[in-house]
C-alpha positions as CSV (number, residue, x, y, z in Angstrom):
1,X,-26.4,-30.9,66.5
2,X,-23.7,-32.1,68.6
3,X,-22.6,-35.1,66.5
4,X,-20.7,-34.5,63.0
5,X,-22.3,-34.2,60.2
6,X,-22.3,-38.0,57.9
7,X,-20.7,-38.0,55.1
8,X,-22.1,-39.2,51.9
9,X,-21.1,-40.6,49.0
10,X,-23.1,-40.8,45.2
11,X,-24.7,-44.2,46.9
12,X,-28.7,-44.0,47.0
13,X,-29.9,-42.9,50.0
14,X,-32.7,-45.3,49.5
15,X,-30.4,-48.4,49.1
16,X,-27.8,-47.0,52.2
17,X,-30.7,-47.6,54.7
18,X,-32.0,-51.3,53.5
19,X,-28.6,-52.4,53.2
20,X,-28.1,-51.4,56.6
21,X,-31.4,-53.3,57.2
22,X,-30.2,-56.3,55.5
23,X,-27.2,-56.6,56.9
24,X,-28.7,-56.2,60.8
25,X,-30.8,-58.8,60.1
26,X,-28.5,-61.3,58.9
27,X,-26.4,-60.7,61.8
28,X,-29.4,-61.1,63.9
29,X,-29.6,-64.8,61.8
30,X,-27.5,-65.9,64.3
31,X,-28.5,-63.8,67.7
32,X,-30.4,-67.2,68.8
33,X,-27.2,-69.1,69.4
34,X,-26.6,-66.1,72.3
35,X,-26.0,-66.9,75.6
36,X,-27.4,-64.7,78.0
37,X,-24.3,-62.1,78.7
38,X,-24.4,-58.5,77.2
39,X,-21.8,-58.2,75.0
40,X,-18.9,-55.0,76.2
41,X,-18.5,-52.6,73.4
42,X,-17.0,-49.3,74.1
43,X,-18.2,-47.9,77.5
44,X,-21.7,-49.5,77.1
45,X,-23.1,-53.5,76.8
46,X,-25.3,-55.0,73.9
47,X,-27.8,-57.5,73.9
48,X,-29.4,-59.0,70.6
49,X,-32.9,-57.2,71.7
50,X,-31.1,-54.2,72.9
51,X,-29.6,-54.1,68.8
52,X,-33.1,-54.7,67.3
53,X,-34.8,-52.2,69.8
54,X,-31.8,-49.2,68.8
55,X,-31.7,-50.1,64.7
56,X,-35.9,-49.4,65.1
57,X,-36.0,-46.6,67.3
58,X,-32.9,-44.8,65.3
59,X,-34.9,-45.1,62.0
60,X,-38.7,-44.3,64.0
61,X,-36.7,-41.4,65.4
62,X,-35.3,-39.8,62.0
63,X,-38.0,-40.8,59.7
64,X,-40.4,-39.0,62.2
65,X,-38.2,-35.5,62.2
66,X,-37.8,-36.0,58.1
67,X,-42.3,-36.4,57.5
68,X,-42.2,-33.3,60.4
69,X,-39.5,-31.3,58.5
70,X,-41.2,-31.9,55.3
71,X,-45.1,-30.6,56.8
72,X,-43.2,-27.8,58.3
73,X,-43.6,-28.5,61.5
74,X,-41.0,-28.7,64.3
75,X,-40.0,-32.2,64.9
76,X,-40.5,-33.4,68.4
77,X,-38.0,-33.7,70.8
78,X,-36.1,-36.7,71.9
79,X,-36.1,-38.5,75.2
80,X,-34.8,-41.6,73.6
81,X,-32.8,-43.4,76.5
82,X,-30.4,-44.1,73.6
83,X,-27.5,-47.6,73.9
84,X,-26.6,-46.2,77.5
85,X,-30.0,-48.0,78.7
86,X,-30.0,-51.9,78.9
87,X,-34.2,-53.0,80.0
88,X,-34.8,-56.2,81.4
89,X,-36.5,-56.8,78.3
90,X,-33.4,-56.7,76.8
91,X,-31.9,-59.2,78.4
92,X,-34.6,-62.3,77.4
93,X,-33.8,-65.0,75.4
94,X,-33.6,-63.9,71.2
95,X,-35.8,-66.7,70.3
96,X,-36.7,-67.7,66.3
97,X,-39.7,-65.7,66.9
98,X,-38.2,-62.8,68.0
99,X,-36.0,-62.7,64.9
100,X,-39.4,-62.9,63.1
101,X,-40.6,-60.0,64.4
102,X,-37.4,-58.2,64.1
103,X,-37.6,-59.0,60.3
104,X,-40.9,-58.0,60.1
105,X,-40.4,-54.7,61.9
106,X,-37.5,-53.5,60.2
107,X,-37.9,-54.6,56.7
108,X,-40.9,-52.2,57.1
109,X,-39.3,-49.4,58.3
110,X,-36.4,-49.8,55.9
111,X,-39.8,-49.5,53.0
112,X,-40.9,-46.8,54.7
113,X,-37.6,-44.9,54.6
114,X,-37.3,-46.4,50.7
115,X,-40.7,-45.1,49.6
116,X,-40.5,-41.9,51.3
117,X,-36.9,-40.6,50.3
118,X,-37.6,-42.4,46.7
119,X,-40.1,-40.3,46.7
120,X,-38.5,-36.8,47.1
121,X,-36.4,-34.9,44.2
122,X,-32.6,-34.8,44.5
123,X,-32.9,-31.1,45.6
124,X,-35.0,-32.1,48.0
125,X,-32.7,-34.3,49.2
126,X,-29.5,-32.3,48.8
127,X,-31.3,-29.1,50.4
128,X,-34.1,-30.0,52.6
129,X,-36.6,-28.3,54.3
130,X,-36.3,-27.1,58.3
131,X,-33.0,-27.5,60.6
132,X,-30.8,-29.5,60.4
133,X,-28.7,-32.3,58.2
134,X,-30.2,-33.0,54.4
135,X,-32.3,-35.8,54.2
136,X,-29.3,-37.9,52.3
137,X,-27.3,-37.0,55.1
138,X,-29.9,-38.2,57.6
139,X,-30.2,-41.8,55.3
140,X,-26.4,-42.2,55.9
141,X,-26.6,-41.2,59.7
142,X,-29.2,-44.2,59.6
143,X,-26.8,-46.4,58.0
144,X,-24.3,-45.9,61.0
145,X,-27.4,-47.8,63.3
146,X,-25.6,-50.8,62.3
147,X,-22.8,-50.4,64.6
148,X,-25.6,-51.7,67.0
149,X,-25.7,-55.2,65.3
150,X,-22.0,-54.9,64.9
151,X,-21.9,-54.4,69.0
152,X,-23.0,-58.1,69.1
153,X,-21.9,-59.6,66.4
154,X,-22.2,-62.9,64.3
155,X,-22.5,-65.5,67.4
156,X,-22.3,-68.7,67.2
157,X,-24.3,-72.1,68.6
158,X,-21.9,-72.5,72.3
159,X,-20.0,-76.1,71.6
């Protein structure tokens, strides 16, 4: 793996990825007041849709290597576009409903990642099956998706 490896802490894993959740989605409480321009962060732009898409694809992408990992099967690769790729789509209008579906996408993946690591032992999680980081370690990697949310910030209505 080309990036470090996260650090942990004694912090459920569990609870470090629907905090994260939580806290991308009250950020994104306020993405409707936006006004159109990507936001500069580092040597890429956000968008509120951009955010949303990256938090869900990050926690599709890992969760998806963890369930392959733990069948014993190689995970698939990915061709993820990644935060260096702003769509046309995400540059619409972050509309009430769109925060809706955010929430409702999300708060289900963030279940998905509680059920599932709730539901392996601490070895399991400390020494886990196939290559690469520990499943903890993969939950706090996750947690880092919020520097996506952070990118754009708590905005507020223009006037």
């Amino acid at each position: 793996m080309s990036e470090e490896v996260p650090a942990t802490d004694d912090r459920d894993p569990a609870e470090v990825v629907t905090e994260m959740v939580a806290h991308v989605l009250e950020l994104a409480s306020t993405w409707t007041a936006w006004d159109g321009r990507p936001i500069p962060a580092e040597d890429r732009v956000y968008t509120p849709h951009k955010a949303i898409r990256r938090v869900g694809d990050h926690l599709i992408d890992h969760l998806a290597e963890l369930d392959a990992r733990l069948a014993g099967v190689p995970p698939l690769a990915d061709y993820w576009h990644a935060s260096y790729s702003t769509t046309p789509a995400d540059m619409a209008p972050f509309t009430e409903k769109d925060l809706d579906e955010a929430r409702s996408r999300l708060e289900r993946l963030a279940q998905i990642w509680a059920v599932r690591l709730n539901s392996l032992s601490r070895d399991q999680l400390l020494h886990s099956p196939g290559t690469g980081w520990t499943f903890q370690q993969l939950a706090f990697h996750i947690a880092g998706s919020s520097y996506y949310a952070n990118a754009v910030g708590r905005l507020t209505p223009a006037g």
